[in-house]
C-alpha positions as CSV (number, residue, x, y, z in Angstrom):
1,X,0.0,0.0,0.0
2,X,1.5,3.6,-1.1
3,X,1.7,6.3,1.6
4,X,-0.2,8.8,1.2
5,X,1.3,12.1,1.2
6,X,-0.6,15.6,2.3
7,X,1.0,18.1,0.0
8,X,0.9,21.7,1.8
9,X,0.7,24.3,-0.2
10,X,3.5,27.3,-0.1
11,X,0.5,29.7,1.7
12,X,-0.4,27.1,4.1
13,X,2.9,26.5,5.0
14,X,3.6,30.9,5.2
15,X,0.3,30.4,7.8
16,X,1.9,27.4,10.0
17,X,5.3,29.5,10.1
18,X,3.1,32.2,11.4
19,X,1.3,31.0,14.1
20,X,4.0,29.2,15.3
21,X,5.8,32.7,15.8
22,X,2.6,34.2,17.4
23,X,2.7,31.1,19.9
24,X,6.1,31.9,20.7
25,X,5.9,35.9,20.9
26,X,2.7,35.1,22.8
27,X,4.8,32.8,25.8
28,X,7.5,35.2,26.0
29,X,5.2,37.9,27.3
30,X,4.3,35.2,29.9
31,X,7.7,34.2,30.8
32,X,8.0,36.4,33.7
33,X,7.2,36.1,37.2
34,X,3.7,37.9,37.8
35,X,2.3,40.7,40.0
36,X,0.1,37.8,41.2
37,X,2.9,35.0,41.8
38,X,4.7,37.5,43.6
39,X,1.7,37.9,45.8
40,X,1.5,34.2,46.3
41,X,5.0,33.3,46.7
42,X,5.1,35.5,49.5
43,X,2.3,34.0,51.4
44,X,3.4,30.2,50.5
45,X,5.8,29.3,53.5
46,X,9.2,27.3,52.8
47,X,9.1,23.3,52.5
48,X,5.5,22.5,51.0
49,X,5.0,20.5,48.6
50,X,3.1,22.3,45.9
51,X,0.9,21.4,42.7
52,X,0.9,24.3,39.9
53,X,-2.2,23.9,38.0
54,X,-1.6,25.5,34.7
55,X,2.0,26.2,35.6
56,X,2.2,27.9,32.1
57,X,6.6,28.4,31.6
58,X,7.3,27.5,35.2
59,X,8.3,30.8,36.4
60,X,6.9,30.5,40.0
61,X,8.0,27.4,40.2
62,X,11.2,28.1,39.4
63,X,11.2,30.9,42.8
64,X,9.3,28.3,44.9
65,X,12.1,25.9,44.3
66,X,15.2,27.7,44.6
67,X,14.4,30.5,47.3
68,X,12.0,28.2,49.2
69,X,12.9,24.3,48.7
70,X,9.5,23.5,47.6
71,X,8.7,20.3,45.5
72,X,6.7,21.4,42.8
73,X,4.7,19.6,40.4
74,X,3.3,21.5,37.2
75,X,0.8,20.7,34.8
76,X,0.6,22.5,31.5
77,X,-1.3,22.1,28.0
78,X,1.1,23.8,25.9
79,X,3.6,22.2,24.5
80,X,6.0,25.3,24.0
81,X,5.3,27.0,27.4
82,X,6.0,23.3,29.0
83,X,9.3,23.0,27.5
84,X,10.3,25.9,29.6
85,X,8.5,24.9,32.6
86,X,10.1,21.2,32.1
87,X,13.3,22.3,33.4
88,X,12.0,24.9,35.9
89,X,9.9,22.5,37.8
90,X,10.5,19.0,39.8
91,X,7.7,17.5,37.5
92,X,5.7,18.1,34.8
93,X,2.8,17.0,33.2
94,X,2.0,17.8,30.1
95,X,-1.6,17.4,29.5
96,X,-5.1,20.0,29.6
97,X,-6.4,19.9,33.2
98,X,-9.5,19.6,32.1
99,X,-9.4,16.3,30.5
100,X,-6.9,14.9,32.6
101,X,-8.7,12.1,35.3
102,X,-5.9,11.3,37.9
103,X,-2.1,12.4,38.5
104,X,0.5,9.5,39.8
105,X,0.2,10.9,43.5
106,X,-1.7,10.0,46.5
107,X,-4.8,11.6,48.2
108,X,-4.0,14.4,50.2
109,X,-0.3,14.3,49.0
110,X,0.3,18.1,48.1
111,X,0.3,21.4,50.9
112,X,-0.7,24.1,48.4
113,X,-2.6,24.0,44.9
114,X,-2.1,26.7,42.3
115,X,-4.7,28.1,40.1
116,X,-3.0,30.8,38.9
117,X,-4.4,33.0,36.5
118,X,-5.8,29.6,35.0
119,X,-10.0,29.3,35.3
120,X,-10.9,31.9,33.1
121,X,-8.9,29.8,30.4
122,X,-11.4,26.6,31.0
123,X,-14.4,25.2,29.9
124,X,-15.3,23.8,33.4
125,X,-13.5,25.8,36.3
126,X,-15.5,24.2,39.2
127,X,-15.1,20.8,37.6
128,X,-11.2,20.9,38.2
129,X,-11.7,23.0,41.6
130,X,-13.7,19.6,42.8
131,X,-11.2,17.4,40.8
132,X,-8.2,18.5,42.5
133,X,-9.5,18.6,45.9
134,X,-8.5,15.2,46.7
135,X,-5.0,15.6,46.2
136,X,-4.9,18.3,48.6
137,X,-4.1,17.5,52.7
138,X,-6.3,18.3,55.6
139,X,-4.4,21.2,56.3
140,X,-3.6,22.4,52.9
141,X,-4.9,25.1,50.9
142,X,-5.0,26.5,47.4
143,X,-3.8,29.6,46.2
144,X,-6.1,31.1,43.0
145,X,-5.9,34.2,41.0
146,X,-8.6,35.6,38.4
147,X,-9.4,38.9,36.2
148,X,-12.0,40.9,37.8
149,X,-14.3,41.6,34.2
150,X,-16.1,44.9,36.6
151,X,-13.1,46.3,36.7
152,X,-13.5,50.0,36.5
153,X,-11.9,50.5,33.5
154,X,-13.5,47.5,31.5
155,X,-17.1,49.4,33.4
156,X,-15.9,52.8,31.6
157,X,-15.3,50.7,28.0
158,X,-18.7,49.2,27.9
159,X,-20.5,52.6,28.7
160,X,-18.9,53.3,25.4
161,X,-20.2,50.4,23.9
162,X,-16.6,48.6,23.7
163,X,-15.8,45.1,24.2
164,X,-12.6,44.5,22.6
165,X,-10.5,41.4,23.2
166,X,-6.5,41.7,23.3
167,X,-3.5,39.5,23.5
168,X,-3.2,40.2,27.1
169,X,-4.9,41.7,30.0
170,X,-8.3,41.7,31.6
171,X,-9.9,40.9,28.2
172,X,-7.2,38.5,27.2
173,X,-9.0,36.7,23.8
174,X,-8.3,33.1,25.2
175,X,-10.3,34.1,27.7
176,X,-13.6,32.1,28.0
177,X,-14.6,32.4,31.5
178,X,-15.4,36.0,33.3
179,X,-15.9,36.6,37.2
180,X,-16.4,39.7,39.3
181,X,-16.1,39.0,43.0
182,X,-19.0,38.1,44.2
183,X,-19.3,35.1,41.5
184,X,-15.4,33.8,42.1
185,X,-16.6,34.1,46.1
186,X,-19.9,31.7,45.4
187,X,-17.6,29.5,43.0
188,X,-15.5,28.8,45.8
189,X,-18.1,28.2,48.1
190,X,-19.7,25.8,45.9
191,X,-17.0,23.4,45.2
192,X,-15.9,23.2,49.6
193,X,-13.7,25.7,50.1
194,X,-13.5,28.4,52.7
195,X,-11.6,31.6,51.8
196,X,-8.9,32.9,54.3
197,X,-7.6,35.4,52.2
198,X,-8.5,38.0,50.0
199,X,-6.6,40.6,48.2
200,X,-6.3,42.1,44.6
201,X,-4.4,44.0,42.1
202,X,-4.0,47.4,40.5
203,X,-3.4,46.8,37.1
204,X,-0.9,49.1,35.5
205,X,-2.5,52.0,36.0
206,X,-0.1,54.0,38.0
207,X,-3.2,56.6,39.3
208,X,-4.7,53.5,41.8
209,X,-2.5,52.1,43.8
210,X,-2.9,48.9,45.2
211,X,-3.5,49.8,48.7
212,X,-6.2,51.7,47.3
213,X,-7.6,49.2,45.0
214,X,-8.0,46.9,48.2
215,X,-10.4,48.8,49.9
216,X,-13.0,48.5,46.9
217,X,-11.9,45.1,45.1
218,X,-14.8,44.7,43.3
219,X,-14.5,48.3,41.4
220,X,-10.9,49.0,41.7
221,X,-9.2,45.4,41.6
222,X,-8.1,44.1,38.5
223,X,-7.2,40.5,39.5
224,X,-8.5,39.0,42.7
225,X,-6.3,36.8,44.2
226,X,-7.4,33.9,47.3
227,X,-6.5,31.6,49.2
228,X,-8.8,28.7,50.6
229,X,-8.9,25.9,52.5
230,X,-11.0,22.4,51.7
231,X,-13.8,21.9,54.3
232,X,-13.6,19.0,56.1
């Protein structure tokens, strides 16, 4: 039996050579260590061992592992970001969170779950907020970050009648889930966790800082950030 051979024309082949350099000039802007991983390295304490759901290229793994001896475990979908966070993490798995069943560790094995800046790009958030659950310990918690789509800015924008999706920010176009803070609050709730801590971000926007963003989250915050505990 002959082979068959897919011939790809010179166009096609000028549009596969293009989105591959879009992929990459799209994980470079995301291979650096995040207003938000800054905030929860900070509150992660030394020693835990730590899953990184949606780890992206690794970069808070990387700080977890060398500033705090952590053991920490990423899972990432993309193939190019997980080459990076292959060598920036103690394990990686490379498959899409939301179709993935069971990992190779016990119940209860890990101290702190990541969800960092990760829901809004699923299908399914509370599905993998239950899912994971059971890998966490009693006494563990989980650390999760999301855009706030009320945002004061993205308010101002639709009074104007604009919705405009971008490579990166609060209307990131990969983005398929939204959440204000009351909704990421009752999500929580819903799939048995308690929140024990809850702070945001400024954004860029040098005119709001982010002590003053803090004091009205749901206007002023541009990502929410919490941590949680599983109910017993």
């Amino acid at each position: 039996m002959k082979a068959i051979v897919k011939k790809t024309s010179k166009s096609q082949e000028e549009s596969e050579s293009a989105g591959r350099a879009v992929s990459a000039n799209r994980v470079l802007k995301y291979d650096v260590f995040q207003s938000t991983q800054k905030m929860i390295f900070q509150l992660i304490e030394p020693g835990k061992k730590i899953l990184d759901v949606g780890c992206g290229t690794g970069r808070l793994a990387e700080q977890l592992r060398l500033k705090k001896n952590c053991y920490v475990v990423g899972i990432e979908r993309d193939e190019l970001e997980a080459k990076f966070a292959q060598k920036r993490c103690d394990m990686l798995l490379l498959s899409d969170v939301e179709k993935l069943e069971d990992i190779p560790f016990q119940t209860g094995y890990f101290d702190v779950i990541i969800f960092a800046d990760v829901l809004e790009h699923l299908l399914n958030p509370e599905l993998v907020l239950r899912k994971f659950k059971k890998y966490l310990s009693s006494n563990g918690y989980i650390f999760l970050s999301v855009p706030n789509v009320a945002n004061w800015y993205i308010r101002l924008q639709l009074l104007a009648g604009i919705w405009n999706y971008k490579e990166v920010g609060l209307l990131d176009k990969t983005h398929i889930r939204f959440f204000t803070l009351k909704s990421v609050k009752e999500m929580i709730r819903r799939c048995g966790y308690t929140i024990t801590y809850l702070d945001c971000t400024a954004g860029d926007w040098r005119i709001i800082s982010r002590n003053v963003a803090s004091l009205w989250k749901g206007l002023l915050g541009y990502q929410f950030l919490i941590k949680a505990k599983r109910n017993i």
